[in-house]
Every structure is written in structure tokens, then in C-alpha cells.
C-alpha positions, -999 to 999 in steps of 0.1 A, spaced: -314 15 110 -281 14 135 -267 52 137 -234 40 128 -253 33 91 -263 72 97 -237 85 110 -218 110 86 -182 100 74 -167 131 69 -188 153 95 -203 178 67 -231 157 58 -255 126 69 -268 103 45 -285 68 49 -268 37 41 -269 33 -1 -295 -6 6 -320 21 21 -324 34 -18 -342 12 -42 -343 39 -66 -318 70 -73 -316 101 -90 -284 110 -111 -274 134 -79 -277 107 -50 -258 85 -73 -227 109 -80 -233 116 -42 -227 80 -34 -194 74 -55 -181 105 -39 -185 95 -2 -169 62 -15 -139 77 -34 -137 95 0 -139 65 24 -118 46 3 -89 74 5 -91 73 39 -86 35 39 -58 43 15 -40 66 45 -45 36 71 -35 5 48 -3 22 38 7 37 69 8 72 59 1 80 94 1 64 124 -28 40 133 -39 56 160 -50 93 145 -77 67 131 -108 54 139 -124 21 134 -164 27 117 -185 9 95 -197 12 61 -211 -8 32 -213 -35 57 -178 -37 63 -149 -18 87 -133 13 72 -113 40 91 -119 73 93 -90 103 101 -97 121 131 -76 150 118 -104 179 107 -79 199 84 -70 160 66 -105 149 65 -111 187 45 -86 183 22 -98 150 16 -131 159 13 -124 187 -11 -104 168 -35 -133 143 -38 -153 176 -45 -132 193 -70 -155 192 -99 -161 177 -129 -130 149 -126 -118 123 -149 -91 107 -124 -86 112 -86 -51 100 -78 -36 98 -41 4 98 -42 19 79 -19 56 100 -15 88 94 2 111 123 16 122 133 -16 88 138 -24 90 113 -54 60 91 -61 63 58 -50 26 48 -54 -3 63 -73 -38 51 -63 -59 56 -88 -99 66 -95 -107 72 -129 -143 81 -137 -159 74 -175 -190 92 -179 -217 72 -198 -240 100 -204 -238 138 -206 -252 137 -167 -246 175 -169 -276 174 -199 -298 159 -176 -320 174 -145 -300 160 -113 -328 150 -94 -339 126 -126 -344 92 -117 -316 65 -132 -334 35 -154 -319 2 -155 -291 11 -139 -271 -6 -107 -295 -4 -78 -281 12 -44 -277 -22 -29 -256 -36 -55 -240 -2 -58 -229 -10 -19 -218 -43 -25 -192 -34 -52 -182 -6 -26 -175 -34 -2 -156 -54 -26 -130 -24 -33 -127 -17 3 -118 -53 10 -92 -56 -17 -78 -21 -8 -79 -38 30 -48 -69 14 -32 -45 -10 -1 -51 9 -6 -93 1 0 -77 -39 24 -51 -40 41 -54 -3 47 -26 22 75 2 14 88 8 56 94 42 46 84 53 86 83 91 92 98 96 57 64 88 39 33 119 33 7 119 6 -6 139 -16 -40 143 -46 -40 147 -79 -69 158 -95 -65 156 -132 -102 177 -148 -118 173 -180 -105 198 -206 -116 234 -198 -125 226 -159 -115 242 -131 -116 230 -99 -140 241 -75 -135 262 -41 -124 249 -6 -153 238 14 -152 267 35 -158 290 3 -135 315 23 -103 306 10 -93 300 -29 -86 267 -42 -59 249 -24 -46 238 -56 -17 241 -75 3 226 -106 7 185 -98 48 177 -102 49 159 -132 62 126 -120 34 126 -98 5 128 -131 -6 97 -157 14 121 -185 45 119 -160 47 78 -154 75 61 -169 76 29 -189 93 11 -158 59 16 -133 38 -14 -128 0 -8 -130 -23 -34 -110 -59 -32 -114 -85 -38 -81 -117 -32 -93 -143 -17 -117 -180 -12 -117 -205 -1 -142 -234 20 -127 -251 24 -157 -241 66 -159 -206 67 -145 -178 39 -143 -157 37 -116 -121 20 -114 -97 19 -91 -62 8 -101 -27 16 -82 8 22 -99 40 17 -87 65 40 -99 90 31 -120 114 45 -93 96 26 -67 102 -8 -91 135 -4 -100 148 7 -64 130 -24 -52 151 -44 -76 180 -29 -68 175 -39 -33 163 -71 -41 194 -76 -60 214 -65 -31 203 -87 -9 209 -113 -28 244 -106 -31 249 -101 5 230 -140 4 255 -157 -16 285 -139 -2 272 -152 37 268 -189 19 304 -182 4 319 -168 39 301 -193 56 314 -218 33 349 -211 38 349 -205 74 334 -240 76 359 -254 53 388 -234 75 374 -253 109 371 -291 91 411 -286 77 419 -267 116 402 -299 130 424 -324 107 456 -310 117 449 -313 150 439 -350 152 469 -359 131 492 -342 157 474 -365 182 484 -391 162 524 -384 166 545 -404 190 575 -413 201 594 -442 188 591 -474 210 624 -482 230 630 -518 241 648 -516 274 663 -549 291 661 -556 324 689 -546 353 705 -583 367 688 -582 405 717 -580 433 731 -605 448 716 -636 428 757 -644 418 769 -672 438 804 -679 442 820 -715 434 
């Protein structure tokens, strides 16, 4: 086993690689899908740009590159949203200055069972095995890796941040900070920025979903109906600006060609011909 396979992701914990498990309780299993929702926000961060590349670095897991934040106080916050409790969606939003949501990424999680009925430490029957498990991971990671290819990139440079949204199961709470020092960092999500909040206009696009055989997992991303229809706008724009260069470019051409006729037909001008007769030479008279 490399000790990049061991190495811990978010520096609170070290865990083997999920092919080293050929079978699971229902604990290393909602273990596992955290520490992927986890790695997967952090791809998130670096795919979109939300900060620069190099605060970043480059590690590997589920057999594939990933990159991790170097920032502590991010890598907690990240880490404690993953850890908030019992969750139905976890949903990074991508924000511009205004703080309006441009992009929701989006991890919902359907419960097959009542896990919290069962012992944690019980074994899972014929569910997904660990290595399979790993393999799906991959194939999110991947997609999340040429999300730009499907919805494009927004260029909103320093004006972009982020935020989570954790939206609980009726009658949860969400859990303390990591630290257990501090109350929970949360607070009421801005509507706009919640699934009760997203307008007709947004455009959901699904990349992946897997059945574990206790939870499913999706991950889907949303652009905001303000993020669509400013897109259009400027899509429309630019196409205006298109055909009004074609149109100024058109007449500017059509300008030189008449400029250019004028002045060959000028050329073309000349004085009349004059038909001058000859002077008698000098002394050619001879007298009689």
C-alpha cells in the first residue's frame, strides 16, 4: 500500500483506500461517502476557480488526481459541512459579488434503510463492495474534472466565493464545529441559494448517481436562472455587436469599392486632341 493511498485527505483522520475493504459495516460505508462528498467539494473549489490554483495541491484518490486546499480554516469548514448530521442534500454555491448563486452543486442522499435502526458496526449484505464503491467515486471525480466541457466557465476573477448549504431531514439540527469549542457555524441559507429558492429559468444537469445498497448518492449541478438568463443576455449581445461589425464592415467596404471607382474614372479624363499643322521651314521660297 503507497502512503499517498493512506495518507489522510482532510488531516483529522487516516483511513485505507476503500479496494483494501471486501466487506463494510454501515459506519465505514457512511465514512466513505463522506470523505468522497469531501474530496469532491474540494475538486469543486479547483475546477471552478474559486480560488487560485496554487492554494492547491495535486494528491491522489480512488485511483485518480484530486486536489486538496491547503487552507486549514477552508479544509474545516469543509469538513464540517460534510459532517453536519443527518443530511438529505449537501449543496456548494458557487457566488458572484453580489453574492447571488450562479451555480449550485448538488449531493442529495436517499436513505434506503433506517441506518439509524441498525448497529453501525453491522456488516452491509449484498450491497456495493468497497472496490466498486471506489470506482463510481472515480467516475464522479472525472466528470466533475470536464464540467467546464458542459456548462462553460463563468470568468468571474476575484468577484467569485462559495458557500454550503446543508438542507437536514425534518427535525435535525446540525451538528457542532469540529473543534467542539465553538457553536455551529451555521446560519439561515438566503433563499435563492436553497432547492425551495430555484427559479423555473435554472438548468439542472445531472453527473452521476450510485446505489450502495443503504444510501444513494447523486450529484447534479444547477445553474441559476440568473446565471442562464444573464448568459443569454450576453449571448444576445454579442451577437448584436456581430452583425453590426458585418454591417459596418459591409459599408466601409462598399465606401472603398465606390472611393476606388471615382478615382479610376477621373484617370480616365482627358483633354481633347488638337490637330496642329506644321510651320513652312525658312528659306525653302525661291524667287523667279
Amino acid at each position: 500500500m503507497s502512503s499517498e493511498d493512506t495518507l489522510s485527505y482532510n488531516g483529522t483522520h487516516t483511513i485505507q483506500t476503500l479496494s483494501d475493504f471486501s466487506n463494510h459495516t454501515i459506519a465505514e460505508l457512511v465514512h466513505a461517502i463522506a470523505e468522497f462528498i469531501e474530496v469532491a467539494i474540494h475538486t469543486i473549489l479547483y475546477v471552478r476557480q474559486v480560488y487560485p490554483a496554487d492554494i492547491f495541491v495535486r494528491r491522489k484518490k480512488y485511483n485518480t488526481a484530486v486536489y486538496q486546499s491547503r487552507h486549514p480554516a477552508l479544509n474545516e469548514y469543509i469538513t464540517g459541512a460534510v459532517k453536519a448530521g443527518k443530511v438529505e442534500k449537501v449543496v456548494v454555491v458557487i457566488k458572484d459579488k453580489e453574492q447571488t448563486a450562479m451555480e449550485r452543486f448538488i449531493f442529495s442522499l436517499d436513505t434506503i434503510i433506517n441506518v439509524e435502526g441498525f448497529n453501525k458496526d453491522t456488516s452491509v449484505e449484498d450491497g456495493i463492495t468497497f472496490s466498486s464503491l471506489a470506482q463510481y467515486f472515480r467516475s464522479f471525480i472525472l466528470k466533475l474534472n470536464l464540467i467546464e466541457a458542459q456548462i462553460g466557465q463563468m470568468y468571474l476573477g476575484d468577484d467569485v466565493s462559495f458557500t454550503i448549504v446543508i438542507e437536514l431531514k425534518d427535525g435535525e439540527v446540525p451538528q457542532k464545529s469540529i473543534s467542539d469549542k465553538d457553536p455551529p457555524p451555521w446560519i439561515p441559507a438566503v433563499s435563492q441559494h436553497t432547492t425551495p429558492g430555484v427559479k423555473k429559468e435554472a438548468e439542472l444537469h445531472m453527473i452521476r448517481a450510485v446505489n450502495t445498497g443503504v444510501i444513494n448518492i447523486s450529484l447534479a449541478v444547477e445553474e441559476s436562472a440568473e446565471k442562464v438568463i444573464k448568459e443569454k443576455a450576453e449571448r444576445l449581445a454579442q451577437r448584436k455587436a456581430e452583425t453590426q461589425a458585418r454591417k459596418d464592415k459591409a459599408a466601409a467596404d462598399k465606401k472603398a469599392e465606390e472611393s476606388n471607382k471615382t478615382s479610376n474614372e477621373k484617370g480616365k479624363e482627358r483633354a481633347p486632341d488638337v490637330e496642329v499643322e506644321p510651320k513652312p521651314a525658312e528659306g525653302n521660297n525661291a524667287s523667279s
